[in-house]
C-alpha positions as CSV (number, residue, x, y, z in Angstrom):
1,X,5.6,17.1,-66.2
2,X,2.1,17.6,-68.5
3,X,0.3,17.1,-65.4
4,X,1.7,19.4,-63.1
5,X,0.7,22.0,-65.9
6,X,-2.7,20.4,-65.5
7,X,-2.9,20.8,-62.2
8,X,-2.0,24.0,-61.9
9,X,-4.3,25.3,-64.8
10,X,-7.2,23.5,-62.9
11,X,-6.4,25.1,-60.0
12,X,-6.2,28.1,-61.5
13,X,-9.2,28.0,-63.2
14,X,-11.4,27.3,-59.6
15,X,-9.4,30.0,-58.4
16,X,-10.4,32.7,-60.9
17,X,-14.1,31.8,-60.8
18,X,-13.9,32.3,-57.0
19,X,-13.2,35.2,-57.0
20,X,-15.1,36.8,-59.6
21,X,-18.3,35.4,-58.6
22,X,-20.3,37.5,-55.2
23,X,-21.8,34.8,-54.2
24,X,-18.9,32.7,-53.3
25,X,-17.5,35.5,-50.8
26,X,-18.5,33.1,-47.6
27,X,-20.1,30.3,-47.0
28,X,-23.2,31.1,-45.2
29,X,-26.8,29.4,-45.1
30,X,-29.0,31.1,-47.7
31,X,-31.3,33.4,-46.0
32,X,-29.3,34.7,-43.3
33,X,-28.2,37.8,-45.6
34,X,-32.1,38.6,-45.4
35,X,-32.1,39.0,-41.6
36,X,-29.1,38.9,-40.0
37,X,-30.9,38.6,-36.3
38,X,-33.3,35.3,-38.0
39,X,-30.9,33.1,-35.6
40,X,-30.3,35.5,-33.0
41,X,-33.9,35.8,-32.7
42,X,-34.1,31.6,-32.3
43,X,-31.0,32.0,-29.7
44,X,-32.7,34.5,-27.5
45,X,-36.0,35.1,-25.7
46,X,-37.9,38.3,-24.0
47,X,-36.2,38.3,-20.5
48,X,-39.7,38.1,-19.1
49,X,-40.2,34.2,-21.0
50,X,-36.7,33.7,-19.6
51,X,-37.5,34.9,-16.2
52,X,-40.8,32.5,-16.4
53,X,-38.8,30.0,-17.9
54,X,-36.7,29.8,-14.7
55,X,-39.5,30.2,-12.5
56,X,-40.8,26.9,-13.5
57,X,-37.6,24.7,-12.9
58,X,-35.7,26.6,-10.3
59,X,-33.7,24.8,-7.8
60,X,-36.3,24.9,-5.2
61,X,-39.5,23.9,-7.5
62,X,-41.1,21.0,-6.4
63,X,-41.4,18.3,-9.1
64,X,-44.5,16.6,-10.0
65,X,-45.6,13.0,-8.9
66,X,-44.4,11.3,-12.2
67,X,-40.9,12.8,-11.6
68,X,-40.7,11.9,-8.4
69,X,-41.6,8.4,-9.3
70,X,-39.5,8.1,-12.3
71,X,-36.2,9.3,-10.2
72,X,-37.6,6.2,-7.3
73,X,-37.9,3.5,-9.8
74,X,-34.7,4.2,-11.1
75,X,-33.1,4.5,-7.8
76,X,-34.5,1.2,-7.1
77,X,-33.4,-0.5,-10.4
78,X,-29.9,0.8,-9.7
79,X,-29.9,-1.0,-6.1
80,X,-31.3,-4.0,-7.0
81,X,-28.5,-4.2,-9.8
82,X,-26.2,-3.5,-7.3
83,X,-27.4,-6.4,-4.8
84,X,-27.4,-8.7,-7.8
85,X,-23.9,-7.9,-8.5
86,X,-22.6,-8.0,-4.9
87,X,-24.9,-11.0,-4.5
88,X,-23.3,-13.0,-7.6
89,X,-19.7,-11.6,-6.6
90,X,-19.7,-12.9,-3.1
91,X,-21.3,-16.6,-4.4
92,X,-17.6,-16.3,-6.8
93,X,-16.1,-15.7,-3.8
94,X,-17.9,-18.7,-1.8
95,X,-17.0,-21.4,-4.4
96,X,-13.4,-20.1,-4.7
97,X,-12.7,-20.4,-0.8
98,X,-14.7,-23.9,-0.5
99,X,-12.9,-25.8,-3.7
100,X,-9.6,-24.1,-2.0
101,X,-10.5,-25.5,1.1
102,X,-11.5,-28.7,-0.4
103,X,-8.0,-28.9,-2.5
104,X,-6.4,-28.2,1.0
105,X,-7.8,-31.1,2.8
106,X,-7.1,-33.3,-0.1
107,X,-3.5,-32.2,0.0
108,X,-3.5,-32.6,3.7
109,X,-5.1,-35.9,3.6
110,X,-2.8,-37.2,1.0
111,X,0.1,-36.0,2.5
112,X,-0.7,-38.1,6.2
113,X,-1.1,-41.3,4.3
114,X,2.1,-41.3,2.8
115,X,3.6,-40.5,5.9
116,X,1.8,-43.4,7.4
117,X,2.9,-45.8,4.9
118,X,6.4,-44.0,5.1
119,X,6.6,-45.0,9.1
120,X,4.8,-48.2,9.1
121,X,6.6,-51.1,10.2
122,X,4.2,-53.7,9.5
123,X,3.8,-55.0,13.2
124,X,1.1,-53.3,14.5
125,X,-2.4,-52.5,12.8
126,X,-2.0,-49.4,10.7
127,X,-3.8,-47.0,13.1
128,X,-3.5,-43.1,13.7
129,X,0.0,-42.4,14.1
130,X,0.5,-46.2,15.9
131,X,0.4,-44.6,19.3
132,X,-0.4,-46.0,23.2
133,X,-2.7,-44.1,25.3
134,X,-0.8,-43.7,28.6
């Protein structure tokens, strides 16, 4: 119970200093109560530096050479990351369909043997399928 007392004193305590003290009405930067327009001022220009400042990078300026190249180079990067990618995907895709088809004939392979075996009668040569050609 002796520290709920504790607690409440301490709280208390902060509490009365708060408010007796100006200087803890808000929590502001120190300096702004000088000039309350010091950030405004930062925020905001002279609508003829703003009007310039849009002039120069409108929609319709034209960019300089080093933009222009920059925005190429990167273009470029991008496709050749792109080729690589499709490139390395579609080699994936190559060796998946040729060990598929190389499992396939396997199967198949091993599956007509033991259906040769299964019909051979031992009198003839074990040829294709043991058949005459009429």
């Amino acid at each position: 119970m002796s520290w709920k007392y504790a607690t409440l004193l301490a709280l208390l305590t902060v509490l009365l200093a708060l408010s007796l003290f100006p200087e803890a009405d808000s929590a502001a930067v120190p300096g702004s109560t000088k000039d309350p327009q010091g950030p405004l001022k930062r925020i905001f220009m002279k609508e003829a530096d703003a009007s310039n400042f849009f002039r120069k990078r409108s929609r319709r300026a034209s960019k300089s050479q080093d933009e222009i190249h920059a925005e190429q180079m990167q273009i470029l990067a991008a496709d050749e990351r792109k080729r690589e990618f499709h490139e390395e995907k579609r080699n994936q895709y190559e060796n998946f369909a040729e060990e598929e088809d190389d499992e396939q004939n396997e199967r198949s392979r091993e599956s007509t043997e033991q259906w040769k075996e299964f019909h051979y009668d031992g009198m003839y040569p074990p040829q294709e399928y043991n058949r005459q050609s009429t």
